[in-house]
N, CA and C atoms as a LAMMPS dump frame, in Angstrom:
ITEM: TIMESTEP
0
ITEM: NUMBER OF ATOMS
312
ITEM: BOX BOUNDS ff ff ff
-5.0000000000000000e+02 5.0000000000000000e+02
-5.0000000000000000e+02 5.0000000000000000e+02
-5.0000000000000000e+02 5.0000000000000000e+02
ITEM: ATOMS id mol type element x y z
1 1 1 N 91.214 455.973 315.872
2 1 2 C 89.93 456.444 315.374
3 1 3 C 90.048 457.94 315.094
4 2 1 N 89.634 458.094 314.259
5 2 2 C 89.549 459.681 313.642
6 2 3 C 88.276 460.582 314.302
7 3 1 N 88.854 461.459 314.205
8 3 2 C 87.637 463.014 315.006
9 3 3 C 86.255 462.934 314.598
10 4 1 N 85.814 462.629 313.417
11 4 2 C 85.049 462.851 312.725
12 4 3 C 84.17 461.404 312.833
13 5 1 N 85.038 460.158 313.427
14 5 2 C 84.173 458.755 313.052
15 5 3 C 83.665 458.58 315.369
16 6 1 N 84.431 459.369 315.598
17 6 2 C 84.806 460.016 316.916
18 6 3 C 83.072 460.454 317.319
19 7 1 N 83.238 461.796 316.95
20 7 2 C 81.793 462.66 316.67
21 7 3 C 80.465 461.549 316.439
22 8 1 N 80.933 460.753 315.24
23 8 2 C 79.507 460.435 314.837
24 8 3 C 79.179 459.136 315.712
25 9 1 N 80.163 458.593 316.038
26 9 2 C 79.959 457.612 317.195
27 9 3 C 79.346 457.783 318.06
28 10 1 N 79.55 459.182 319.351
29 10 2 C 78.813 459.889 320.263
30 10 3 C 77.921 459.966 319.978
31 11 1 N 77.259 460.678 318.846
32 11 2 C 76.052 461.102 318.502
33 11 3 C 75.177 460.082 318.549
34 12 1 N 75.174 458.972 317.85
35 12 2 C 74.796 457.769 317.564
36 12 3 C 74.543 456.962 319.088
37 13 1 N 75.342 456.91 320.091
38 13 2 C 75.236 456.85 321.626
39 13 3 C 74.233 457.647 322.038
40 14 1 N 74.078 459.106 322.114
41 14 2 C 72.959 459.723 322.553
42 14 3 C 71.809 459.78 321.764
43 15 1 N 71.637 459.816 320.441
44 15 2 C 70.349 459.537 320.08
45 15 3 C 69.808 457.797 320.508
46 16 1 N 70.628 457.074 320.411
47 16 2 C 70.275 455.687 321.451
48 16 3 C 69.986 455.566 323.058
49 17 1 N 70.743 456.629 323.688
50 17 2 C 69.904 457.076 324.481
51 17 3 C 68.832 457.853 324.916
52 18 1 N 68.515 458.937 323.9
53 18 2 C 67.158 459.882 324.274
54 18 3 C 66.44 459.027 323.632
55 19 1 N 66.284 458.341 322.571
56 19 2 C 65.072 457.278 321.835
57 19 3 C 65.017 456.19 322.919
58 20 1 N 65.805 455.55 323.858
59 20 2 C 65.794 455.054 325.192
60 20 3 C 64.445 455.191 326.094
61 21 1 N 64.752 456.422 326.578
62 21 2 C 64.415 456.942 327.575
63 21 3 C 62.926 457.489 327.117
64 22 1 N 62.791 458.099 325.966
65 22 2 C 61.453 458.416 325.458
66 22 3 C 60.403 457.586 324.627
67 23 1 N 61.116 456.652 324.563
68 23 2 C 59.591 455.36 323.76
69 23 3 C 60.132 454.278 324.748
70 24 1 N 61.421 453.835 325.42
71 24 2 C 61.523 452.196 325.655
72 24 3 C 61.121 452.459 327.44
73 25 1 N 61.274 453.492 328.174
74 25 2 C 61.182 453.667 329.207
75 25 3 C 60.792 454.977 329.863
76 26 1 N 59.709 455.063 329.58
77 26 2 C 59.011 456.186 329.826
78 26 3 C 58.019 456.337 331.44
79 27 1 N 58.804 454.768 331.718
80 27 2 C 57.975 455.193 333.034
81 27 3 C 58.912 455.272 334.205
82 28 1 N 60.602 455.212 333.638
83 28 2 C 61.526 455.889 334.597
84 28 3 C 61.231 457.177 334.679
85 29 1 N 61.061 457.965 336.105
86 29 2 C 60.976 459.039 336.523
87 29 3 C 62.157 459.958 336.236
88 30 1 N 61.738 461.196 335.894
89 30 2 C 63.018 462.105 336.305
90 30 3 C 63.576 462.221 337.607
91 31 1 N 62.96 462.485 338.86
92 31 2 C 63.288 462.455 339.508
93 31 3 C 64.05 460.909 340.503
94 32 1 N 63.997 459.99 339.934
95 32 2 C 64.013 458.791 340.312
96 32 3 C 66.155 458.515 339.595
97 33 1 N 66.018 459.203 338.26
98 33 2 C 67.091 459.228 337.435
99 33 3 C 68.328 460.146 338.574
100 34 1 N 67.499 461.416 338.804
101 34 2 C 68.562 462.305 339.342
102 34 3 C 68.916 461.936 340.652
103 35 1 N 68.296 461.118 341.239
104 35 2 C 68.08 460.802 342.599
105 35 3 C 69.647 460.08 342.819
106 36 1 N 69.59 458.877 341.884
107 36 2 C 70.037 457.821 341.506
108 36 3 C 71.356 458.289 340.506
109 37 1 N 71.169 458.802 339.305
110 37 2 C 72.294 458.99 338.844
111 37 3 C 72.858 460.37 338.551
112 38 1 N 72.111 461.442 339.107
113 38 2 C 72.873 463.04 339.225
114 38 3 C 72.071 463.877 338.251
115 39 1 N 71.628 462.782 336.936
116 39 2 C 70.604 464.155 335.806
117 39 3 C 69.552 463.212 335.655
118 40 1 N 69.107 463.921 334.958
119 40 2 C 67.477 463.439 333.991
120 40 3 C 67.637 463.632 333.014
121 41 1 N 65.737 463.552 331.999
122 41 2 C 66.069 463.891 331.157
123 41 3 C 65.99 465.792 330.712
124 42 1 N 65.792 466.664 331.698
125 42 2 C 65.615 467.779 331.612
126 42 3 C 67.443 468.162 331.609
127 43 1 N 68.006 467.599 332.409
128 43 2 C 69.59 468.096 332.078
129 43 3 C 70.472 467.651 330.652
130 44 1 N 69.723 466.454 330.456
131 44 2 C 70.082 466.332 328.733
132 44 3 C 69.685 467.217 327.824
133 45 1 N 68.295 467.75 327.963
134 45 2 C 67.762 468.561 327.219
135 45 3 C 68.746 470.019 327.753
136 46 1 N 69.153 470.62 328.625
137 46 2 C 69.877 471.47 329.139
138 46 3 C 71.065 471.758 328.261
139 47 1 N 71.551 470.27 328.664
140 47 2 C 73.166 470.032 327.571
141 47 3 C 72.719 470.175 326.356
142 48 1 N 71.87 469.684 325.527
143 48 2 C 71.838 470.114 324.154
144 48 3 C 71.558 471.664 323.847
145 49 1 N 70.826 472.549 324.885
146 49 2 C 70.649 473.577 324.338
147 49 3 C 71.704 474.44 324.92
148 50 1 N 72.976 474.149 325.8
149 50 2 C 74.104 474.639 326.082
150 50 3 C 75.004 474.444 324.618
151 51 1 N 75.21 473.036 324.254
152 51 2 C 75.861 472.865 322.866
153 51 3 C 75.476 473.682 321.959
154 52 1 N 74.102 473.798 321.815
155 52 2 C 73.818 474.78 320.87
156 52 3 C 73.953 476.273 321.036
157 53 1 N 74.179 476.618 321.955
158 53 2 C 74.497 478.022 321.993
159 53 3 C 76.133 478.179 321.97
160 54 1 N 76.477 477.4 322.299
161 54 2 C 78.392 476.971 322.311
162 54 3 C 78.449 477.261 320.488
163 55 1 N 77.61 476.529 320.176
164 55 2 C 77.528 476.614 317.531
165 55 3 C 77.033 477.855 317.744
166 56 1 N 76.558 478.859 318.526
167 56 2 C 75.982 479.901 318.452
168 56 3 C 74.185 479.946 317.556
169 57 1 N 73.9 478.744 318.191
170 57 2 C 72.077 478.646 317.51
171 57 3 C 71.498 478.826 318.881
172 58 1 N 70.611 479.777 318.699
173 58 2 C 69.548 479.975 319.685
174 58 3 C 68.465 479.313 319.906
175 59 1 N 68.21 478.736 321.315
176 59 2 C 67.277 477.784 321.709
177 59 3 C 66.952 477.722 322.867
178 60 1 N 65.561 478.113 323.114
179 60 2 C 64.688 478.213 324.499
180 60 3 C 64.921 476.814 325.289
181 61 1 N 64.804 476.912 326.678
182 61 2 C 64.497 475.659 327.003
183 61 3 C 63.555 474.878 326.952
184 62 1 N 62.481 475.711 326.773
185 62 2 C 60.81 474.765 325.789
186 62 3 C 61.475 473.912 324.667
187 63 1 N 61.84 474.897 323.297
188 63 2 C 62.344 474.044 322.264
189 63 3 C 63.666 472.737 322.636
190 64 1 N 64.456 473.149 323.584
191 64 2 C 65.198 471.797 323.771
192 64 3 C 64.284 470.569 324.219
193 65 1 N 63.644 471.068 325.254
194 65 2 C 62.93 470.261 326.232
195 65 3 C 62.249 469.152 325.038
196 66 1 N 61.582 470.401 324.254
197 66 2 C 60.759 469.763 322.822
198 66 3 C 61.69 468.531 322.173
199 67 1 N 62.261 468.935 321.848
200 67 2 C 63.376 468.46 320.633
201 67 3 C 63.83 467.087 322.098
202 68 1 N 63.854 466.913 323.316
203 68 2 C 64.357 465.881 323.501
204 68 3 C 63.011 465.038 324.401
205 69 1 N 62.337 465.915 324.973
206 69 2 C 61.041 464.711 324.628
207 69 3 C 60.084 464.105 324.079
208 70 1 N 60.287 464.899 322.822
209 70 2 C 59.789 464.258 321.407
210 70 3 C 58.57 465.005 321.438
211 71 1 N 57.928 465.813 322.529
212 71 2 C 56.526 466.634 322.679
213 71 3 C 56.971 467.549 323.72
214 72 1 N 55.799 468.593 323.783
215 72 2 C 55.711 469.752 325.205
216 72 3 C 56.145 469.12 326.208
217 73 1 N 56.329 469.286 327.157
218 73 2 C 57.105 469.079 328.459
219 73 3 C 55.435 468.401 328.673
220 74 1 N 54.889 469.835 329.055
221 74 2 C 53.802 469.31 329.747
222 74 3 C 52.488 468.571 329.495
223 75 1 N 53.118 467.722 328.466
224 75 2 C 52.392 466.79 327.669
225 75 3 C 52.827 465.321 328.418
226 76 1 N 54.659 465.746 327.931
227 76 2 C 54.967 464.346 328.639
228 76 3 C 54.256 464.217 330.334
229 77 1 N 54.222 465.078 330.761
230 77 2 C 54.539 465.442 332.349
231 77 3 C 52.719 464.683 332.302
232 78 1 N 51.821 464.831 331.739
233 78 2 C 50.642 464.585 331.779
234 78 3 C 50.345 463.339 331.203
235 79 1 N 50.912 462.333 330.444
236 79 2 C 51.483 461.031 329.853
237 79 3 C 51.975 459.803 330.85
238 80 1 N 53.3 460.62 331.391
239 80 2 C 54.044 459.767 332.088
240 80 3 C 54.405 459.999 333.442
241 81 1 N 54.619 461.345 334.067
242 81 2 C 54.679 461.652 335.293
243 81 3 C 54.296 461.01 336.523
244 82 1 N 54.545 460.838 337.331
245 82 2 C 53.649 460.319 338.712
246 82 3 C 54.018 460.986 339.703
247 83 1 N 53.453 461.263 340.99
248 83 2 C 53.321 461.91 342.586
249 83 3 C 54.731 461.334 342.397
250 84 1 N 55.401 462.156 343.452
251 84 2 C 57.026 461.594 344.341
252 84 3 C 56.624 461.732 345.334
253 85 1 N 56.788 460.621 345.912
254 85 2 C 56.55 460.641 347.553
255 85 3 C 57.737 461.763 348.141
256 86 1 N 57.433 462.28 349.639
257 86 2 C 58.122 463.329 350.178
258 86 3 C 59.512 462.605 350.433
259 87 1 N 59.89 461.962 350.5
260 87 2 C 61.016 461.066 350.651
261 87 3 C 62.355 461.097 349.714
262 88 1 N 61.349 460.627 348.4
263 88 2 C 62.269 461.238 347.129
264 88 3 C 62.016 462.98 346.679
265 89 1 N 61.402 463.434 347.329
266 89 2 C 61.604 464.83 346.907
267 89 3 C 62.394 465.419 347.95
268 90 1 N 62.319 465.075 349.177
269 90 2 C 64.08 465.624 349.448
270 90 3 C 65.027 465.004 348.952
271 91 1 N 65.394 463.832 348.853
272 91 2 C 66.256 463.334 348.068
273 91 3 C 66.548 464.39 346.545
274 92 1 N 65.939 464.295 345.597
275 92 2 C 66.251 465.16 344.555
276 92 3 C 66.442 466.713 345.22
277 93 1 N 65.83 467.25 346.24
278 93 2 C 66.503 468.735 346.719
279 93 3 C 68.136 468.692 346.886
280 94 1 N 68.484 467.377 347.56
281 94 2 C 70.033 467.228 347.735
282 94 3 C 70.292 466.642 346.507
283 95 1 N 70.062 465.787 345.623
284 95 2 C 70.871 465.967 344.465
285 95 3 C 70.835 466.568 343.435
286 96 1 N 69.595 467.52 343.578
287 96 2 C 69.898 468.988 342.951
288 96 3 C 70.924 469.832 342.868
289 97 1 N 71.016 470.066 344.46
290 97 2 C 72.032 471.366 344.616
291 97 3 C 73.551 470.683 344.63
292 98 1 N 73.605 469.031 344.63
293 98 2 C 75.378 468.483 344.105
294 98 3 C 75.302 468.506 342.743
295 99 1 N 74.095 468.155 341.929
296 99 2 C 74.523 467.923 340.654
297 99 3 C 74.547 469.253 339.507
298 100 1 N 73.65 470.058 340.116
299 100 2 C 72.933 471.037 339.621
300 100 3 C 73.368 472.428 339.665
301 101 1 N 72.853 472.955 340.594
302 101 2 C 73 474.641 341.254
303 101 3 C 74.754 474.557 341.546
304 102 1 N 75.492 473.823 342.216
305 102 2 C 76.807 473.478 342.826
306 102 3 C 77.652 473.661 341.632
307 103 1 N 77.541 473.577 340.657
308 103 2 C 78.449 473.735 339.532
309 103 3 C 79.185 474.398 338.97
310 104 1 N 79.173 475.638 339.719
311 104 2 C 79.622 477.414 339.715
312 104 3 C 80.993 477.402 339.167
C-alpha cells in the first residue's frame, strides 16, 4: 500500500470515528471512555490540534474542541453530559495522571 492510499485510509478511520462518537453515541461519557480506555473525546480533539500545529496552523483548544464536537464544548456538555458519581471521578483522577499529565 502506498503513503498516500496509507494517509487517506487513516483519515477515513477517524472521521468514522469522531462521526461515531458524536451522532451514534453520544451518551458514552467522557469520563466513562478515559476511565476505561485512557482518552476521550477531549484528547482526540487535543491530537488534532497538536497535528495541526505540527502543519504549523494555529488552533485554540475551543476551535479543536469545536471542530470535533461538531458544537461549543459547552453546548455538548449541556446536551449530553451527566453527574459522575465520586467513584468514577477518582477513577478518571488516576487515569488522568497515567494517560495524561505522565507523558513528559
Amino acid at each position: 500500500m502506498d503513503d498516500q492510499t496509507r494517509i487517506e485510509l487513516e483519515a477515513a478511520a477517524f472521521r468514522a470515528l469522531r462521526a461515531h462518537l458524536m451522532e451514534e453515541r453520544t451518551d458514552v461519557q467522557n469520563i466513562d471512555m478515559m476511565n476505561l480506555a485512557g482518552f476521550c473525546r477531549n484528547c482526540l480533539s487535543r491530537w488534532y490540534q497538536e497535528a495541526a500545529a505540527e502543519k504549523g496552523i494555529e488552533m485554540s483548544q475551543t476551535e479543536a474542541r469545536e471542530t470535533f464536537y461538531g458544537m461549543p464544548m459547552s453546548e455538548w456538555k449541556a446536551k449530553y453530559q451527566t453527574d459522575a458519581s465520586p467513584e468514577k471521578q477518582a477513577a478518571f483522577e488516576t487515569a488522568f495522571k497515567e494517560n495524561v499529565t505522565d507523558k513528559g
